[in-house]
GULUM-774261 format. One record per residue (C-alpha): chain; x, z, y. Coordinates in steps of 0.2 Angstrom, whole numbers, padded with zeros to 4 digits. Each point is the difference from the previous one (the first is absolute). Layout:
<rs>
- A,X,Z,Y
...
</rs>
This chain:
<rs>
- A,0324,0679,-0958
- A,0011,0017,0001
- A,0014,-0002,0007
- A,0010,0016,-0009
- A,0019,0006,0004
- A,0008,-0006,-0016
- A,-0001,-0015,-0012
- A,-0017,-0002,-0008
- A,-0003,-0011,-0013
- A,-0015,-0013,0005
- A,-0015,-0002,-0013
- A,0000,-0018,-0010
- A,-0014,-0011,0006
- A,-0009,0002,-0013
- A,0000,0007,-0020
- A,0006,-0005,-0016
- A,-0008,-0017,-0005
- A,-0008,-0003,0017
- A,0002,-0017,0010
- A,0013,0004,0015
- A,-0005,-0009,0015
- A,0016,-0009,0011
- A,-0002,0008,0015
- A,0000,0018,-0007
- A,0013,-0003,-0012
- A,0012,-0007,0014
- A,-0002,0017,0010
- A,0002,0008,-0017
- A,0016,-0005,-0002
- A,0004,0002,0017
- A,-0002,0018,-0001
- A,0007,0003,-0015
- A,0018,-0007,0006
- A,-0002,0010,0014
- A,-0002,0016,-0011
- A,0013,-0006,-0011
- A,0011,0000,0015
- A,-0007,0018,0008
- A,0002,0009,-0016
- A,0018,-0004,-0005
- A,0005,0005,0017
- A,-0011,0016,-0002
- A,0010,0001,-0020
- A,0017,-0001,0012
- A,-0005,0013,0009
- A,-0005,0013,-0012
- A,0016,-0005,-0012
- A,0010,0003,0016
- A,-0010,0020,0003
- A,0002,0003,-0017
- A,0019,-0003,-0005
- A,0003,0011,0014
- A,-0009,0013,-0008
- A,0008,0013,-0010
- A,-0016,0000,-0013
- A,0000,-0020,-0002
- A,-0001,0001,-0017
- A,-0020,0006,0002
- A,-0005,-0016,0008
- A,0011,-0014,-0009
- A,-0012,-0003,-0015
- A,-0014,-0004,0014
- A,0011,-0010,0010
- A,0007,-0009,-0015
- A,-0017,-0005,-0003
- A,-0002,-0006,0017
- A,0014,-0010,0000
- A,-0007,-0008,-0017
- A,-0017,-0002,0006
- A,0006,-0008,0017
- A,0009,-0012,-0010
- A,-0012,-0006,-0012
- A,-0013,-0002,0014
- A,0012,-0011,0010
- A,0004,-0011,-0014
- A,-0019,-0001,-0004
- A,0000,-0006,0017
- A,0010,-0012,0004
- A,-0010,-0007,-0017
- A,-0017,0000,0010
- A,0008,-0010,0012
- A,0009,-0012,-0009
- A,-0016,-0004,-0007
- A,-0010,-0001,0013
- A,0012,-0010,0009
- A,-0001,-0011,-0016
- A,-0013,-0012,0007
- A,0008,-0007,0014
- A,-0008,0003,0021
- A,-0018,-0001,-0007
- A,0002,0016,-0010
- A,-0004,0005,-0016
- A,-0014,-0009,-0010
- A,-0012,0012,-0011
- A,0012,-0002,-0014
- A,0014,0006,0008
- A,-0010,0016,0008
- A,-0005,0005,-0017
- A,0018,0002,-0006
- A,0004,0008,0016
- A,-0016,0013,-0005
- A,0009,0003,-0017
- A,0017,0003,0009
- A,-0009,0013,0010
- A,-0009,0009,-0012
- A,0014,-0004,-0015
- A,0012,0014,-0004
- A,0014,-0001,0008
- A,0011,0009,-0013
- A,-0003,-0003,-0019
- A,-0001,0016,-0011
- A,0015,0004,-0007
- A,0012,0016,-0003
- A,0009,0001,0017
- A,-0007,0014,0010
- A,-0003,-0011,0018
- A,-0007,-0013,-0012
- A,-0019,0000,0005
- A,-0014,-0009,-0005
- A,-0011,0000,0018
- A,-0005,-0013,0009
- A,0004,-0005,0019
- A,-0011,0012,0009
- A,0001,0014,-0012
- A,0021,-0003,0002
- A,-0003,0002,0021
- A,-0013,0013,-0003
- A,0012,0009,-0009
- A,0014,-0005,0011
- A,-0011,0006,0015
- A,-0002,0019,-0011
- A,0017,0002,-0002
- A,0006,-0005,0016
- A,-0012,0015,0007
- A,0005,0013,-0010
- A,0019,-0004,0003
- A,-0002,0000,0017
- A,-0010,0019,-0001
- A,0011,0005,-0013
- A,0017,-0006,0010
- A,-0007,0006,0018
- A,0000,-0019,0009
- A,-0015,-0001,0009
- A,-0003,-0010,0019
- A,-0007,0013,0010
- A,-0009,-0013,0011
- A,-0008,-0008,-0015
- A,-0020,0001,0002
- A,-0008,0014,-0007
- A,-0016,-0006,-0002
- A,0009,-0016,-0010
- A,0008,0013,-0010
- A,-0016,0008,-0006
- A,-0008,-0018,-0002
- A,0015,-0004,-0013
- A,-0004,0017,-0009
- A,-0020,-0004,-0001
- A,0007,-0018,-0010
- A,0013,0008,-0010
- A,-0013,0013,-0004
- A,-0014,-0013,-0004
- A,0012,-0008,-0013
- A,0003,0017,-0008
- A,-0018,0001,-0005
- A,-0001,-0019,-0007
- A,0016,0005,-0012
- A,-0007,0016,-0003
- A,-0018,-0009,-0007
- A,0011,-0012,-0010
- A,0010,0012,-0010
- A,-0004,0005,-0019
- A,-0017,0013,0000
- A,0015,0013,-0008
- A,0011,-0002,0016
- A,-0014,0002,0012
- A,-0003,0017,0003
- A,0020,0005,0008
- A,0000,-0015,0011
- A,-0018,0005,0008
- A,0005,0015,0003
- A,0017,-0007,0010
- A,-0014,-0010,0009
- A,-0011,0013,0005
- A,0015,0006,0007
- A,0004,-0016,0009
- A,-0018,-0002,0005
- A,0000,0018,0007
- A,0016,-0002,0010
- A,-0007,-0015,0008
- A,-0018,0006,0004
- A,0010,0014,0011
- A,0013,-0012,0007
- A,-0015,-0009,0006
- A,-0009,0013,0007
- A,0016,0003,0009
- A,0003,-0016,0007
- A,-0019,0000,0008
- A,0004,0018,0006
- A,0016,-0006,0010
- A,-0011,-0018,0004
- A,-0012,0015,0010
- A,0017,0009,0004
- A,0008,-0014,0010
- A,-0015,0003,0014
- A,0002,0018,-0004
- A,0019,0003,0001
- A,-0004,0017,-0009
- A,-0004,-0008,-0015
- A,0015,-0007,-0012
- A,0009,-0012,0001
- A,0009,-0017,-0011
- A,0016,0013,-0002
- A,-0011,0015,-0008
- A,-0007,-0014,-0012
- A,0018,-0007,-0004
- A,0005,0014,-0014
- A,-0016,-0001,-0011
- A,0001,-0017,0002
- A,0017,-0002,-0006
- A,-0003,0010,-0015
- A,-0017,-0009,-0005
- A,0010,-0018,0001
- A,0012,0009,-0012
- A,-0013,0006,-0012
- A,-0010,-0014,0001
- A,0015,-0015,-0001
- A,0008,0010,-0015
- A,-0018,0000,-0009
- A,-0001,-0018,0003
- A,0016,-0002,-0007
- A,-0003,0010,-0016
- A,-0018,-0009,-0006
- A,0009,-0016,0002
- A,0015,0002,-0009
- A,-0012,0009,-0016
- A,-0009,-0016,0002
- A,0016,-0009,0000
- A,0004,0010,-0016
- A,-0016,-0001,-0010
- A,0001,-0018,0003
- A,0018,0001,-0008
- A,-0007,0010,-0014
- A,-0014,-0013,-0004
- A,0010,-0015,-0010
- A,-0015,-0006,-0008
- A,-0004,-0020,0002
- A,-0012,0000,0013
- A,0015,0009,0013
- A,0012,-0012,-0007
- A,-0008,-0014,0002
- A,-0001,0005,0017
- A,0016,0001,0004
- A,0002,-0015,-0009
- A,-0011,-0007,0011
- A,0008,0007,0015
- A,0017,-0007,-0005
- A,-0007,-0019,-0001
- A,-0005,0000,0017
- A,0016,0008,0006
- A,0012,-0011,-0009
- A,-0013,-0014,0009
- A,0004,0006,0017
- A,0021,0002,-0005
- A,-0003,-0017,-0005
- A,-0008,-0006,0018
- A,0016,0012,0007
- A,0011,-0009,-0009
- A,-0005,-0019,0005
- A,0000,0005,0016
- A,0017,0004,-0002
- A,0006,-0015,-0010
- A,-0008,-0012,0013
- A,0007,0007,0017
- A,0016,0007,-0005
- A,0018,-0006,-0004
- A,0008,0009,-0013
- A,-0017,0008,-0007
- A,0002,0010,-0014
- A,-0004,-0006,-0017
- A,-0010,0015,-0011
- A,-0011,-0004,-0013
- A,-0020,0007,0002
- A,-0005,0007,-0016
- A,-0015,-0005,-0006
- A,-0014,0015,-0005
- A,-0009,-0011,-0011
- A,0013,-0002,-0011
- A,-0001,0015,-0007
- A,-0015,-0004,-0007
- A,-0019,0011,-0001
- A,0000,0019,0001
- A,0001,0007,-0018
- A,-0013,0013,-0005
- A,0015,0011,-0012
- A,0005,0014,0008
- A,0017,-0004,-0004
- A,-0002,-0019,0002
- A,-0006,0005,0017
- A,0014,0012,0006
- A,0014,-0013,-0005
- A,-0013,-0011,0012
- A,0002,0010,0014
- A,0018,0001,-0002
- A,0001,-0019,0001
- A,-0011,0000,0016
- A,0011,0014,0009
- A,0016,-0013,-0004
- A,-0011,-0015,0010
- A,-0003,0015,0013
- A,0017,0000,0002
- A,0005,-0017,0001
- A,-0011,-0004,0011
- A,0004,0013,0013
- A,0018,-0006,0000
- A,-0006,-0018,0003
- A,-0010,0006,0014
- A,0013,0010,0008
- A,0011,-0014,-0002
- A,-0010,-0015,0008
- A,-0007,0011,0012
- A,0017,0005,0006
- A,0006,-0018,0001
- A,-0016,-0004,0012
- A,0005,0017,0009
- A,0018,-0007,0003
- A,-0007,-0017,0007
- A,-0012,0012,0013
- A,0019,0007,0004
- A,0008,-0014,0003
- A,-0013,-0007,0011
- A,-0003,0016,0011
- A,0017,0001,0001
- A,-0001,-0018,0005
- A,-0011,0006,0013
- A,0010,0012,0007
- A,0013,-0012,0004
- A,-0008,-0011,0010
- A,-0005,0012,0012
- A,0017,0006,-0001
- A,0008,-0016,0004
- A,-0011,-0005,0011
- A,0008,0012,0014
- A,0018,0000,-0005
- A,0008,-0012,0011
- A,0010,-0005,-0015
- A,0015,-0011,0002
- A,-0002,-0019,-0006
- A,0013,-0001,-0011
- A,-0010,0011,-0011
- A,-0016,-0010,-0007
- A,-0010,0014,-0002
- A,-0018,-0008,0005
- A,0007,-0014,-0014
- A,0002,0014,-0013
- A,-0017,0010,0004
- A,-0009,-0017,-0002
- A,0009,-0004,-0015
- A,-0005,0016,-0008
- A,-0018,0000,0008
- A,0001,-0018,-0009
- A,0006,0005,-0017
- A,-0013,0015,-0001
- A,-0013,-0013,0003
- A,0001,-0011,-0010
- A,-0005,-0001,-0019
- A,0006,0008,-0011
- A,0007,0011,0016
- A,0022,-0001,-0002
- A,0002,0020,0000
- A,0019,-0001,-0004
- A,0003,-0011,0015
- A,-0013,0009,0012
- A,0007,0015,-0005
- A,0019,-0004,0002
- A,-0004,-0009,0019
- A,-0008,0016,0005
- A,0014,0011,-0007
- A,0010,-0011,0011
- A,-0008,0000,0016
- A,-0004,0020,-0002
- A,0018,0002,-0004
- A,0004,-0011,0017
- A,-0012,0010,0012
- A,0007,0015,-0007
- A,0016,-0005,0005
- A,-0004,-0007,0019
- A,-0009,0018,0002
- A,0017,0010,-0005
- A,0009,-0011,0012
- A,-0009,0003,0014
</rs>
């Protein structure tokens, strides 16, 4: 695999509707946290350049979307691994891999009238994510001069190749503009790879150019080529929008059930390990009943699937930040022992008692938080106190 400078999102295991195999599922997910984690320090970065900017205001839609698209890929997520940790140290069973397939390739936003509010699925989110993050960084100057060239024009060839697959998808009557974007693209890249060999020969030849003469073109062609990604996807995004016929419905429909499935896992997990856990309700999809065929029956429908949308994004955010608080506490936790563990503290404070008190309350089940959280606070607040002393 290509090891590239930046945060690249890593290709699902397999497609829509295909079996997903445990082995490559787990290094799936694997690579995916790690994106998530590489990219919202990259997003950091680039909100950082650009506030100050004096012409912020060019690049805020495109990091707004970022932001948004970040967000919606974690929370899809920690999903994916709530449900494959679902079934215990075996793993998932073929039940559980086929809702973790539907997660992946399930939209991640519903349709709606929110501008961020997308209808794409995992990978397209990271693709797009990937796209944007490019152009901002051409567009906003931040570049790792180290980075590898040859990787660079690797990610470009990629980027490229998906260009043509959204190009061959679009309507017949929106064709003929985009090919013409990707004869551009296509031309751009057949010269940057003839540079690249050129400087390959040039490295024995030191005559012959170099990684820093290719660096320019190559900057601009990531640009061009991230910001044509970015526009095919979000008119797909937008004829999807524009299609509420029943069989797009129903797919969102669809999408939705299995969300709220993998909430409802979230939110057991929750319920079982932790004391307080939050108490919200999971709305049920299927309540709502079978997609009308009325046009207006069916825009009242859609209406009533973006309030479940809702819903169940603020229960997600809600047991996952009380699992989140848990991790906390216990690094925390962590952190104290090896703290403590060279302090030479005086006897008369119990604070070995106190960490295994907490370590003990965070164990248990349902894990105490209020008491594990008020012992640390404690002993954090004691250390400080010894350290100001000194």
């Amino acid at each position: 695999m290509t090891t590239t400078t930046y945060a690249a999102a890593p290709e699902p295991p397999a497609g829509p509707g295909e079996p997903l195999a445990p082995v490559p599922l787990t290094h799936y997910l694997q690579e995916l946290g790690r994106w998530r984690v590489r990219r919202q320090r990259e997003l950091d970065i680039l909100d950082e350049v650009a506030a100050a900017r004096d012409d912020s205001d060019e690049t805020a839609d495109d990091l707004t979307l970022s932001m948004a698209l970040w967000h919606a890929a974690a929370q899809r997520y920690d999903l994916l691994v709530t449900a494959a940790e679902s079934s215990g140290p075996g793993g998932p069973d073929a039940d559980t891999r086929e809702r973790i397939n539907r997660l992946v390739w399930g939209l991640i936003e519903q349709p709606g009238t929110e501008t961020h509010n997308l209808s794409l699925s995992l990978p397209q989110a990271c693709q797009l994510s990937d796209a944007l993050a490019s152009a901002l960084r051409s567009r906003l100057q931040v570049d790792d001069s180290a980075g590898i060239v040859a990787d660079r024009v690797h990610a470009v060839q990629a980027r490229v190749a998906r260009v043509a697959e959204l190009v061959a998808d679009l309507p017949e009557d929106d064709r003929e503009e985009e090919q013409a974007r990707l004869a551009s693209l296509e031309e751009g890249l057949a010269r940057l790879e003839a540079h690249l060999q050129s400087a390959e020969a040039g490295r024995q030849d030191t005559s012959g150019p170099q990684d820093a003469d290719l660096r320019p073109e190559l900057g601009r062609l990531e640009s061009l080529a991230a910001i044509t990604e970015r526009d095919l996807i979000l008119d797909a995004v937008r004829r999807a929008h524009g299609r509420a016929d029943p069989e797009h419905v129903a797919r969102v429909r669809e999408e939705l059930v299995t969300t709220a499935d993998a909430v409802r896992v979230l939110a057991g997990r929750a319920l079982d390990t932790l004391d307080p856990a939050p108490h919200l309700a999971i709305p049920d999809v299927e309540a709502l009943g079978e997609v009308p065929q009325d046009r207006a029956e069916l825009t009242a429908y859609l209406a009533g699937l973006e309030r479940v949308d809702r819903a169940l994004e603020q229960a997600h955010i809600t047991y996952a930040a009380a699992l989140a608080r848990h991790t906390e506490l216990l690094d925390r936790a962590e952190a104290l022992a090896a703290t403590l563990s060279g302090t030479g503290a005086p006897t008369s404070v119990d604070l070995a008692g106190m960490l295994s008190r907490t370590i003990e309350a965070l164990h248990n089940v349902p894990a105490d938080l209020q008491r594990a959280a008020a012992l640390i606070g404690a002993q954090e607040a004691y250390l400080a106190e010894m350290r100001s002393d000194r």
